[in-house]
C-alpha positions as protocol buffer text, in pm:
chain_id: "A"
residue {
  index: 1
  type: UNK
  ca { x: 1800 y: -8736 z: -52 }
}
residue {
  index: 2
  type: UNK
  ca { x: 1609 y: -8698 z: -391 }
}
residue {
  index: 3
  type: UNK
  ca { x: 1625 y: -9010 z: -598 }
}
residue {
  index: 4
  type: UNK
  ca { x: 1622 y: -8938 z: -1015 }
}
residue {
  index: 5
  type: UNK
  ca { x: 1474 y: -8903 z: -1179 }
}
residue {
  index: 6
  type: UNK
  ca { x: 1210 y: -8688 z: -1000 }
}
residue {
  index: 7
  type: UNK
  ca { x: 973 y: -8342 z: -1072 }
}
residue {
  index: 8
  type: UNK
  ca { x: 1044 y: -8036 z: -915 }
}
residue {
  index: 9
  type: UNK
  ca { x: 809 y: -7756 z: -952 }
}
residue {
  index: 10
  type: UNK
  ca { x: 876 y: -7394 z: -955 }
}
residue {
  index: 11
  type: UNK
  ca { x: 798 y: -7043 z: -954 }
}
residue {
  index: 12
  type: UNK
  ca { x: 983 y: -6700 z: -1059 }
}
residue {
  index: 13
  type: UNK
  ca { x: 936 y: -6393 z: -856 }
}
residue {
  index: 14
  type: UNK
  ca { x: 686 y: -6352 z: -1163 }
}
residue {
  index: 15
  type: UNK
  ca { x: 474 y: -6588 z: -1067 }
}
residue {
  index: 16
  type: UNK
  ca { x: 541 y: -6777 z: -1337 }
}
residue {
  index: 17
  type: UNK
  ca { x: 562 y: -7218 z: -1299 }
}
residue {
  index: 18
  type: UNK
  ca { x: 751 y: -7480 z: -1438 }
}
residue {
  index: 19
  type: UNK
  ca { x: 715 y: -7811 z: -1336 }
}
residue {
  index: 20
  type: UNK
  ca { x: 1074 y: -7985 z: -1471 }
}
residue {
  index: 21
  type: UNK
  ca { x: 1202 y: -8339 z: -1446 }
}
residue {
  index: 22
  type: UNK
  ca { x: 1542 y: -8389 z: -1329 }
}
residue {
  index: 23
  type: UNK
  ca { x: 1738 y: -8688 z: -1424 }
}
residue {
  index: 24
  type: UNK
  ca { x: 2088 y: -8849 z: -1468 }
}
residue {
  index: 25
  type: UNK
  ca { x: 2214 y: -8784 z: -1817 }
}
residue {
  index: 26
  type: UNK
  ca { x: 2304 y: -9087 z: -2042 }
}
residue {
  index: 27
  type: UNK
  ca { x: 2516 y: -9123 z: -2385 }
}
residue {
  index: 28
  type: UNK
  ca { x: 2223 y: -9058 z: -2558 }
}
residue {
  index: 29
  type: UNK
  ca { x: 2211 y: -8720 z: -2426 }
}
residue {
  index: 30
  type: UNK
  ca { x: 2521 y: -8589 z: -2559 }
}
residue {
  index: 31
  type: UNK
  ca { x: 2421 y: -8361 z: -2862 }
}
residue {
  index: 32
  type: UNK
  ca { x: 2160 y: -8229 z: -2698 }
}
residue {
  index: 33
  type: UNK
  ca { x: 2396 y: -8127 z: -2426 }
}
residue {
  index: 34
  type: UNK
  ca { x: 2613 y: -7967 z: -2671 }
}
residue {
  index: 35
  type: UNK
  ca { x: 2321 y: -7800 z: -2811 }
}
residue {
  index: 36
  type: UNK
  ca { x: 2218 y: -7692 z: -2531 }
}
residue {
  index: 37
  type: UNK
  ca { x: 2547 y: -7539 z: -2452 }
}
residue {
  index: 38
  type: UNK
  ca { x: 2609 y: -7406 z: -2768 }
}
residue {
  index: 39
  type: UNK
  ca { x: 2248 y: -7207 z: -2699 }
}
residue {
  index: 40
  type: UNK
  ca { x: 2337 y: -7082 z: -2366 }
}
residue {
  index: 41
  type: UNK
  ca { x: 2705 y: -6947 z: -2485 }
}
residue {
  index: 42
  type: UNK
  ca { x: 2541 y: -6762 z: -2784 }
}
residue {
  index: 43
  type: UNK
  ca { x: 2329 y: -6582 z: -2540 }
}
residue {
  index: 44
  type: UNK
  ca { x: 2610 y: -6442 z: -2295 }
}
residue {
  index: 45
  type: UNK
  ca { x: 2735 y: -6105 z: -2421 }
}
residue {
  index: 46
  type: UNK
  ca { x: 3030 y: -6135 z: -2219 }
}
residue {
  index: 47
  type: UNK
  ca { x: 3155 y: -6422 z: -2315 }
}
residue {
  index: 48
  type: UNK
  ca { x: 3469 y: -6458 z: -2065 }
}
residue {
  index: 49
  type: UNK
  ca { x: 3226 y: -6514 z: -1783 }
}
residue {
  index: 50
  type: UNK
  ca { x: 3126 y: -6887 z: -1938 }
}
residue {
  index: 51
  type: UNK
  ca { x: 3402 y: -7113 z: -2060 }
}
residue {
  index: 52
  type: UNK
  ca { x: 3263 y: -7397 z: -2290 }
}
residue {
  index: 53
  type: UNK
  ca { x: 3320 y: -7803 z: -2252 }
}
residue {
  index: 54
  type: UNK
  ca { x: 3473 y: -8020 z: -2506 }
}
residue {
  index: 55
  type: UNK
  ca { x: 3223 y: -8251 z: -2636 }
}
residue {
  index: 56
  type: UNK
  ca { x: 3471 y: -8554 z: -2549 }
}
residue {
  index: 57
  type: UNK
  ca { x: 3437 y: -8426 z: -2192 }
}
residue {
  index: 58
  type: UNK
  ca { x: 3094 y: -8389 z: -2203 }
}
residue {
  index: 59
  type: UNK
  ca { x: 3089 y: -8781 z: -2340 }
}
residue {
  index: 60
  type: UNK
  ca { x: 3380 y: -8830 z: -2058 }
}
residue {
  index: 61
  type: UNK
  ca { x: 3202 y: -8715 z: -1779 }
}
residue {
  index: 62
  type: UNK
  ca { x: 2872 y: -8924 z: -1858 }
}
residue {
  index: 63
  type: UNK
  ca { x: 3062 y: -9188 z: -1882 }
}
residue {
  index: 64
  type: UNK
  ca { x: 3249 y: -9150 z: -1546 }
}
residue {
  index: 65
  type: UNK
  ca { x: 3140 y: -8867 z: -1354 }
}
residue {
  index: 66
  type: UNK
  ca { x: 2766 y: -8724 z: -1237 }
}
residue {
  index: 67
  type: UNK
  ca { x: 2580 y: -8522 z: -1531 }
}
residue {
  index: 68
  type: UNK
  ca { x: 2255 y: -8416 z: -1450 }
}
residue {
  index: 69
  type: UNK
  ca { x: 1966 y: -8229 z: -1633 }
}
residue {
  index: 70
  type: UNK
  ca { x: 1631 y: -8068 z: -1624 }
}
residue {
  index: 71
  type: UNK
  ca { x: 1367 y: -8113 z: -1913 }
}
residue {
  index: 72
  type: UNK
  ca { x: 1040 y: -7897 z: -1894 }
}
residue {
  index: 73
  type: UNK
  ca { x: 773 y: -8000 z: -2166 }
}
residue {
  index: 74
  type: UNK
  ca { x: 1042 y: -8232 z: -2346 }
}
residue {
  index: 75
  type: UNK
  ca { x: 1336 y: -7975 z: -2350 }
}
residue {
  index: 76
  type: UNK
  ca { x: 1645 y: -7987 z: -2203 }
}
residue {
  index: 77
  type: UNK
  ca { x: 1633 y: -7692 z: -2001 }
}
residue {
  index: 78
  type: UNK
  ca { x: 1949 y: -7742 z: -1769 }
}
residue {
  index: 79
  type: UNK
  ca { x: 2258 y: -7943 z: -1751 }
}
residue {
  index: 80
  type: UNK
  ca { x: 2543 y: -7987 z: -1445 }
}
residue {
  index: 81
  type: UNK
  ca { x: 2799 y: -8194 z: -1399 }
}
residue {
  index: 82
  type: UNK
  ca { x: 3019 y: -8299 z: -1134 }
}
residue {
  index: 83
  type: UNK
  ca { x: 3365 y: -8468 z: -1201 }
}
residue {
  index: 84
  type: UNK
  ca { x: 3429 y: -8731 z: -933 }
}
residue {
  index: 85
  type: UNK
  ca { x: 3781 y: -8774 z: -759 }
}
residue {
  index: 86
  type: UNK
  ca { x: 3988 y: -8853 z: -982 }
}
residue {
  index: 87
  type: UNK
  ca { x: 4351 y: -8777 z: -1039 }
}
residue {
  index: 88
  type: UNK
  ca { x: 4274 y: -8552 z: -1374 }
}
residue {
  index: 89
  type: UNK
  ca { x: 4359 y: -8172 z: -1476 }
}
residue {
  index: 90
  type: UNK
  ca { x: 3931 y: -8179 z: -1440 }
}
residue {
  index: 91
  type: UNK
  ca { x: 4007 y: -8224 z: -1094 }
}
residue {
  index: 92
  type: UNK
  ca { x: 4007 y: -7807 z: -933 }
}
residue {
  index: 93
  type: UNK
  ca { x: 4228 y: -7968 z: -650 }
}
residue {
  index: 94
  type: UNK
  ca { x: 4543 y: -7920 z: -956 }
}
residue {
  index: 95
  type: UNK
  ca { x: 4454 y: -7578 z: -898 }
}
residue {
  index: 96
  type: UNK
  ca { x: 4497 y: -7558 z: -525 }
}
residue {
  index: 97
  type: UNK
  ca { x: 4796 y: -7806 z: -619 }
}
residue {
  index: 98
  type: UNK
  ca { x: 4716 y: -8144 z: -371 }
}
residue {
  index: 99
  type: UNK
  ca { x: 4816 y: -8400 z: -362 }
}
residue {
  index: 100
  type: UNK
  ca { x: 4718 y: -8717 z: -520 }
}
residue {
  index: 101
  type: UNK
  ca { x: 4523 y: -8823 z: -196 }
}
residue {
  index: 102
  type: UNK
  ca { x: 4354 y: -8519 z: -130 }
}
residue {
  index: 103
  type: UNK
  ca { x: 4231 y: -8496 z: -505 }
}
residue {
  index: 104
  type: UNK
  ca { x: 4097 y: -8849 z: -399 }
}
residue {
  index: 105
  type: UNK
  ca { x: 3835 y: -8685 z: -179 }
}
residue {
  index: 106
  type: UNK
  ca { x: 3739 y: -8372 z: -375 }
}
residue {
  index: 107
  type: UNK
  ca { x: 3463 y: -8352 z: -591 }
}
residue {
  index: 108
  type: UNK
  ca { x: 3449 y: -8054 z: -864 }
}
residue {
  index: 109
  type: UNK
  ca { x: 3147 y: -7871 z: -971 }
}
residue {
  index: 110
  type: UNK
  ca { x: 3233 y: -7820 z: -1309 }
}
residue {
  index: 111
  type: UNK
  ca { x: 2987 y: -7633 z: -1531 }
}
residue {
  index: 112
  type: UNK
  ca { x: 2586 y: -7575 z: -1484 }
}
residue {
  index: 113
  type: UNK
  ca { x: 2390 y: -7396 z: -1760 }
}
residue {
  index: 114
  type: UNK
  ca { x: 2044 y: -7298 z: -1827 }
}
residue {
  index: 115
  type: UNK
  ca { x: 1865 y: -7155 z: -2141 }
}
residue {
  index: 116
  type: UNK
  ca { x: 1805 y: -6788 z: -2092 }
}
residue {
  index: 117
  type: UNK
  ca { x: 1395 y: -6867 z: -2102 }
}
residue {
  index: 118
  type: UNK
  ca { x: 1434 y: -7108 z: -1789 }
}
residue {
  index: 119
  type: UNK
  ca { x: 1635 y: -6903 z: -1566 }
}
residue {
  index: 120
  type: UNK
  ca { x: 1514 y: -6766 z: -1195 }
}
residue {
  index: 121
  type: UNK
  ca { x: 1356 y: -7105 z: -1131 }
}
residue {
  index: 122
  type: UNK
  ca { x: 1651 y: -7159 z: -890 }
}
residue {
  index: 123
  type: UNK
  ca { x: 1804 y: -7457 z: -1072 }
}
residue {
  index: 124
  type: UNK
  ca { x: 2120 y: -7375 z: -1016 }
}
residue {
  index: 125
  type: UNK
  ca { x: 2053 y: -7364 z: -636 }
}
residue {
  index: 126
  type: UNK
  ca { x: 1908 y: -7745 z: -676 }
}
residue {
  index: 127
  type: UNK
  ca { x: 2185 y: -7843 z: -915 }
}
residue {
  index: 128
  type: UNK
  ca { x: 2446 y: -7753 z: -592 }
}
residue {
  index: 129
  type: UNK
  ca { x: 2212 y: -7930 z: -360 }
}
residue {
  index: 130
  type: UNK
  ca { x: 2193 y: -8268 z: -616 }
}
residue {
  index: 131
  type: UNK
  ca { x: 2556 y: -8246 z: -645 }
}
residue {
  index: 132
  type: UNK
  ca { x: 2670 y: -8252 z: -280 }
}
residue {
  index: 133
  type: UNK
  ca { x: 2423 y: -8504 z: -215 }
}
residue {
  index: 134
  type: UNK
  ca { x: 2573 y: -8717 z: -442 }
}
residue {
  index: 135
  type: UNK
  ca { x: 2928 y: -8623 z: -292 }
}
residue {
  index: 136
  type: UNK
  ca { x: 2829 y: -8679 z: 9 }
}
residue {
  index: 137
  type: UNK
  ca { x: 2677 y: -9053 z: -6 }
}
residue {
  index: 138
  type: UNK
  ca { x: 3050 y: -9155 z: -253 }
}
residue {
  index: 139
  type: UNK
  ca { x: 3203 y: -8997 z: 67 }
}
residue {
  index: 140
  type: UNK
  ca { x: 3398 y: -8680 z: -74 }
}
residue {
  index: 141
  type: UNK
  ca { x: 3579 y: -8427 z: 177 }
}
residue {
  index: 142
  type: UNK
  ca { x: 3559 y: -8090 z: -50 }
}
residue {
  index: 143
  type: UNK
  ca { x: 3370 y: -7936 z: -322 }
}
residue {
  index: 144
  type: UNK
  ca { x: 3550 y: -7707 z: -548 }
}
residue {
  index: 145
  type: UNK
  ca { x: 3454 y: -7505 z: -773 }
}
residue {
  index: 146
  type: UNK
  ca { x: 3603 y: -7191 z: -1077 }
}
residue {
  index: 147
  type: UNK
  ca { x: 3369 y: -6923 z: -1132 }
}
residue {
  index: 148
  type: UNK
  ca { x: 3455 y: -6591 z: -1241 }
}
residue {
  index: 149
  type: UNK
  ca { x: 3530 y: -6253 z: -1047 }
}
residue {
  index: 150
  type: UNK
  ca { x: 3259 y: -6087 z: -1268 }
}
residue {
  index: 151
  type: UNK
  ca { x: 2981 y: -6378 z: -1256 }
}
residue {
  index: 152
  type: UNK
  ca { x: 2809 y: -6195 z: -950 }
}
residue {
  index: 153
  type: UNK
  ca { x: 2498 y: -6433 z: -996 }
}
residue {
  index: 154
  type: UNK
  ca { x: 2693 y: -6760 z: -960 }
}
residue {
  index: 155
  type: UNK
  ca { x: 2931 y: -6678 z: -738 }
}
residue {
  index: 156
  type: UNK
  ca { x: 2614 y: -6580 z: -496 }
}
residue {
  index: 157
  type: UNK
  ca { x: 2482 y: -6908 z: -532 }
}
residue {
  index: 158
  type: UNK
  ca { x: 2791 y: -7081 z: -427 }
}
residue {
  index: 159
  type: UNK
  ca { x: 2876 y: -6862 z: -142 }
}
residue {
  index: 160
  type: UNK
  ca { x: 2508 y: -6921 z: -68 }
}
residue {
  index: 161
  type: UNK
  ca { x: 2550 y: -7268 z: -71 }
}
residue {
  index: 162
  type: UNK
  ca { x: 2836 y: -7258 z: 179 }
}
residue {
  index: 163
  type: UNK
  ca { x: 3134 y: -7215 z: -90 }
}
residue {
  index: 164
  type: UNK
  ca { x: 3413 y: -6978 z: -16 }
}
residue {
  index: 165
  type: UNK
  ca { x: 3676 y: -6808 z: -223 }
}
residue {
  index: 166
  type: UNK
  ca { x: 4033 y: -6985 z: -155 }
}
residue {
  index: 167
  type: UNK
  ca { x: 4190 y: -6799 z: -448 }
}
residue {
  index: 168
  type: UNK
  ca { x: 4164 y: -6663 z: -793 }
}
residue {
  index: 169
  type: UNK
  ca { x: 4393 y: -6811 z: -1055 }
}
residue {
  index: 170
  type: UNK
  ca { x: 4405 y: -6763 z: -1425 }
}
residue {
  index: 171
  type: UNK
  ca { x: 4316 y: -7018 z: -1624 }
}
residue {
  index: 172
  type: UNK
  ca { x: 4114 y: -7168 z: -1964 }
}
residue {
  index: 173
  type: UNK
  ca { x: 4395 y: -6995 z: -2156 }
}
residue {
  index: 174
  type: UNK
  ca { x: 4406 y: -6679 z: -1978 }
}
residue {
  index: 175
  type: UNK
  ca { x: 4069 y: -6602 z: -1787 }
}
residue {
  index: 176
  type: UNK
  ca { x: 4064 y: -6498 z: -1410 }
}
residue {
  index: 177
  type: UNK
  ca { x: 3863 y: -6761 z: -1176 }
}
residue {
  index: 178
  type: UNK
  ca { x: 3780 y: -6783 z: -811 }
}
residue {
  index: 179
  type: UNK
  ca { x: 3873 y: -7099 z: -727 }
}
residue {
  index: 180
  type: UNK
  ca { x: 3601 y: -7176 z: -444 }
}
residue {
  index: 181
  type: UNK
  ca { x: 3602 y: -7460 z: -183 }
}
residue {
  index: 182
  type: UNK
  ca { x: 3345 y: -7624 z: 29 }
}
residue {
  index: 183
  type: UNK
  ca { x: 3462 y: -7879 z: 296 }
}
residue {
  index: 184
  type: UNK
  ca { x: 3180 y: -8130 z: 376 }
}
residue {
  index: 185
  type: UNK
  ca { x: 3326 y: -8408 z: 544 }
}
């Protein structure tokens, strides 16, 4: 298991390295977060494929769930987060509509962005691996997770990381999403 924070080097097909430090976000974090967001959704020409997060969830899920983040040379790179069981419409289970015990044991793998400069260093791959780590050791049953129909590059990475598509649902006001599941316990 990978305790934060912690360095993680890597290389692009290019050849190109980045050595990044992954930590645990903290309140302090939270505009650059947004900023960071706010840069990665100006840079998507189709912009159904990425729904953005409400700054109060962002400060929400700091607060209560697991945000994590990658800084190379003293930028924040990469953000995930993770929202912990919890009876809340944040909780993908509403989706698959369980009940209030089973939404106890899932975990949902919310959002993960990178800047467009920092991708093909596979940290989206080690963002899935951090989170079900941390799933794992609160003792969660399922990972869930939306992505969209037309998001080829995520929804490799989850199906690569064991995920599977239970369903596709529209929802975030209108937008198609595979609604994907992992059990793990």
């Amino acid at each position: 298991m990978h305790k934060l924070p912690f360095e993680f080097a890597a290389v692009r097909s290019s050849g190109e390295k980045c050595t990044f430090t992954v930590r645990c976000c903290v309140p302090e974090d939270l505009d650059a977060i947004v900023e960071l967001q706010d840069l990665v959704g100006a840079s998507i020409s189709q912009k159904d494929l990425f729904v953005m997060t409400k700054k109060e969830e962002f400060l929400e899920s700091i607060e209560k769930d697991y945000c994590i983040c990658a800084n190379c040379g003293g930028i924040m790179t990469a953000f995930s987060l993770m929202v912990l069981p919890r009876d809340s419409y944040r909780n993908y289970g509403t989706y698959l509509d369980y009940s209030k015990e089973r939404m106890a044991s899932c975990v949902s793998f919310d959002t993960t962005f990178v800047l467009p400069d920092y991708r093909g260093f596979r940290l989206q791959k080690l963002f899935f691996d951090l989170r079900e780590e941390y799933a794992l050791t609160i003792g969660a049953k399922e990972e869930l997770s939306t992505i969209s129909p037309d998001n080829s590059y995520s929804l490799s990475n989850a199906r690569a990381s064991g995920f599977e598509t239970v369903m596709t649902h529209t929802i975030y006001h209108g937008l198609d999403r595979c609604i994907m599941r992992k059990i793990i316990g």
